[in-house]
N, C-alpha and C positions, 0 to 999 in steps of 0.2 A: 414740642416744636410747633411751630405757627403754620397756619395753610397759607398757602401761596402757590401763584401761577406766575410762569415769565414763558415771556416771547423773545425768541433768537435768531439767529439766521445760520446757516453751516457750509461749510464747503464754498467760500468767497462770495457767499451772499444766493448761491444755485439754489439753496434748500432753505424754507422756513419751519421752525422750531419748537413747539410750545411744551411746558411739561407742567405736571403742579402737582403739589400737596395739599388733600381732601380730607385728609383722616376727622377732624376736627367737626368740620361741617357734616358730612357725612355720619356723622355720629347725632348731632344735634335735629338732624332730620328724623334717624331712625329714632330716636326719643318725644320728637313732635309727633308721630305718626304710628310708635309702637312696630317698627318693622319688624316680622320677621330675618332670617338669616338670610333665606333667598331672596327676599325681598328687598333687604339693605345690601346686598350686593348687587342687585340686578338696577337698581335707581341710584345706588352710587356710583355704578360704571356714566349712568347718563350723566351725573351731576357735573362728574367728572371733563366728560367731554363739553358740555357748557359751559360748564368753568372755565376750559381754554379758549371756545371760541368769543369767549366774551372780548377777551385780548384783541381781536381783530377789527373789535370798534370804537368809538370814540363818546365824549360826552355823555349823552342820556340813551344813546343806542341801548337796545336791546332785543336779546336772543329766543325767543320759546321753541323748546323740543318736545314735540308730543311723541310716542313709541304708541303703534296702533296693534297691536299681535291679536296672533290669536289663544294667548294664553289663558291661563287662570286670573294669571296677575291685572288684566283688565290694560286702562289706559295710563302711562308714566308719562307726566308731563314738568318741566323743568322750567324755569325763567334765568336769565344770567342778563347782566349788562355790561357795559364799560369797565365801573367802577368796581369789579368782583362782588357784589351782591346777589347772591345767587337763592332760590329757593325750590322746591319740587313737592311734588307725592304720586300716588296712586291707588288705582279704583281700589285695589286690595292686598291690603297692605298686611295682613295673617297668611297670605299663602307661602307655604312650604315644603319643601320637599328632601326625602332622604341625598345624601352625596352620590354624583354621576359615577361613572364607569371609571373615571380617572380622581377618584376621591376625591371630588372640588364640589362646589355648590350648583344645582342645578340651575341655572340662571335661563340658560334656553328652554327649559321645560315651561317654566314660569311666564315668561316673556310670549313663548310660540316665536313657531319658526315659518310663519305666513304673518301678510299684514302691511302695512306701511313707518316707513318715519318720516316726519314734517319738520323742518324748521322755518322758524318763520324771524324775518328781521327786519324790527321796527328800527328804522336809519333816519325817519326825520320827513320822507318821502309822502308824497299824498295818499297811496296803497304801500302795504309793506310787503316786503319779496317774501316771494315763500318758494322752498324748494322742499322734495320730497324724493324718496326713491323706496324700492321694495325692502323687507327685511329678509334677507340673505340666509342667517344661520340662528337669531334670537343670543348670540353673546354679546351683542355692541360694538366688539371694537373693529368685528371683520363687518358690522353691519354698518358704521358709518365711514369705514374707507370703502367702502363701496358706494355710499353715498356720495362723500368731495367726488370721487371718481366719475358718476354717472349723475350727479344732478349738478353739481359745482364746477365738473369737467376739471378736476386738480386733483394729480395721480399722489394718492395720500398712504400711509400706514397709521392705522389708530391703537395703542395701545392702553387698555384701563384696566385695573383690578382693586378688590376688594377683600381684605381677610378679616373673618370676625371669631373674637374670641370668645372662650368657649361660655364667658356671662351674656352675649350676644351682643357686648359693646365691638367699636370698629376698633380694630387693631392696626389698620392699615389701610389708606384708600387713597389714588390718584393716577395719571399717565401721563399720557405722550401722546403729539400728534407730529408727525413728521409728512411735508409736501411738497414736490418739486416744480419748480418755478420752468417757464416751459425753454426748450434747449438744453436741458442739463444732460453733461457728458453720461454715457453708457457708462464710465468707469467709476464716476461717480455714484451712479445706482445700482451697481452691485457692491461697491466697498459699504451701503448704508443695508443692501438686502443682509448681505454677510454678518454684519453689526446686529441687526434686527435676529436672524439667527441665533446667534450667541448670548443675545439680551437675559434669555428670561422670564422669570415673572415677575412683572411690577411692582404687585403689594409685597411680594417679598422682596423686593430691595428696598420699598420704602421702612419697611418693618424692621430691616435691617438697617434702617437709618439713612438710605442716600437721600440727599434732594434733589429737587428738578431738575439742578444747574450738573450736577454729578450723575443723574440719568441722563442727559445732553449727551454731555461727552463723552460715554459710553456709545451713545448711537450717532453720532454726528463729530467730523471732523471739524479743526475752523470754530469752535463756538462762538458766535459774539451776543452777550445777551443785548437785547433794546426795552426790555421791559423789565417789573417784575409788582406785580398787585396782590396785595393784602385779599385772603378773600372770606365773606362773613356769609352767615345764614341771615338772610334780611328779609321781608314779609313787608307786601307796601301797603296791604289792607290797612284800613280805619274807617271810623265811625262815618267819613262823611264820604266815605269813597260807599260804602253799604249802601248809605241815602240815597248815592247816587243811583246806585244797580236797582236798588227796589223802583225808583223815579220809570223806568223802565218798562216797569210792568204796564198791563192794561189798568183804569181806574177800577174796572171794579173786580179783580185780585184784588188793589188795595184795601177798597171798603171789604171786602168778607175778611181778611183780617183781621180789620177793626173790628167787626161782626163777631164772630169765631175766637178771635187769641184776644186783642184788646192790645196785643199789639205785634212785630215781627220780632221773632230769631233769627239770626242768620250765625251761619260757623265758615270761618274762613277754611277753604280744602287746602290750600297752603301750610299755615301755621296751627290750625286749629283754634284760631280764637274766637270765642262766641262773642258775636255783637245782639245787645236788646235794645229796638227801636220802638220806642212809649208810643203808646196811642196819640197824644199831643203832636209828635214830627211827623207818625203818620199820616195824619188830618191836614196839616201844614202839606204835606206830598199833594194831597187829594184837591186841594185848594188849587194849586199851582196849576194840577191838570185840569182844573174845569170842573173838580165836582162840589 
């Protein structure tokens, strides 16, 4: 099955919608980056959640999630856009740990249960908005409805999960974000509480084959979808975007380069792809700056 995210609306337009299928992507990261178990479920819950809110923007917009904990697992940071290209990693990507108290992966452990989440959205604007709130619990989904809620001010449920099988490929990854538009009846928000009750676990209904559009209508009366995006592991790194970053530095980093290696490495923390920058472009850098 294909990954995909769509955006909805429920309940005569009171409620917005979003749900998607990660399995795919979420896999292809854990293989760029060599995840662990906890670790590919703990950055595929984020991917997940960027992945939806990419939905909410338009054109070249784009999303970045940083997860600041205080775990083992260090910093998880995610990018998504409009167009469903999404990519992520983290500081450490081997950490692991045996199954929690309710035989699931420890994700909170890894993550920490202190610390911050940032997202940041570039819209096109002269500064990009950034909003942030505390982390809550280190499982994601109670940590970013608590974020819409207290930094967005948009009374949200987040649901994500991840199942991985037992060769440590993904078996199963994606959610749901459900948010009420402001005014919506009482009776409205317990027929979705009650819904959300009865749901479940995610990766197990994805596992078990629902899609997004079939997770909706489980949690939301009224479906109308308005959307629905292709979504890819996509990495914007290239050779001239490197030139760029090295351009950056002070001149003389550059010259001890030239000095010392003869020329730069650079490894994208994204995708992992190593860029070599020849002595020749580096000198051309050096030039440009004045030396």
């Amino acid at each position: 099955m294909e990954d995909y995210a769509i955006r909805a609306t429920g309940y005569g337009g009171k409620a917005r919608l979003l749900a998607c299928r990660t399995t795919n992507l979420v896999e292809q990261i854990h293989n760029c980056h060599n995840t662990s178990a906890t670790i590919s479920a703990a950055l595929g819950r984020v991917v997940s959640i960027a992945a939806m809110m990419g939905l909410l923007h338009k054109g070249k917009d784009k999303i970045t999630i940083q997860v600041h904990g205080d775990g083992p697992a260090g910093k998880l940071i995610v990018d998504a856009d409009a167009c469903g290209n999404v990519r992520g990693y983290v500081t450490n990507p081997q950490v692991d740990f045996t199954a929690n108290e309710y035989g699931k992966l420890d994700v909170k452990r890894a993550i920490g249960t202190a610390g911050m989440i940032y997202v940041t959205k570039d819209i096109g604007l002269k500064e990009p908005y950034q909003g942030a709130s505390e982390i809550v619990s280190g499982e994601m989904g109670e940590d970013f409805t608590y974020y819409f809620t207290q930094s967005e001010q948009t009374p949200s449920a987040v649901g994500v999960g991840v199942t991985i099988d037992t060769d440590l490929s993904i078996k199963a990854a994606g959610g749901f974000i459900i948010q009420l538009f402001p005014g919506t009846e009482e009776e409205v928000i317990i027929d979705i509480e009650n819904k959300l009750k009865s749901f479940g676990d995610v990766s197990k209904k994805i596992a078990e084959g629902y899609t997004p559009e079939q997770m909706l209508e489980q949690l939301a009366d009224d479906v109308r979808i308005l959307q629905k995006q292709e979504l890819n592991h996509f990495c914007t790194c290239s050779y001239d975007r490197i030139k760029a970053v090295i351009a950056q530095l002070k001149l003389e980093e550059i010259e001890d380069m030239i000095a010392k290696e003869g020329q730069a490495e650079v490894t994208c923390s994204f995708c992992n792809e190593q860029y070599i920058i020849p002595k020749h472009d580096l000198e051309q850098i050096c030039k440009a700056l004045g030396g």
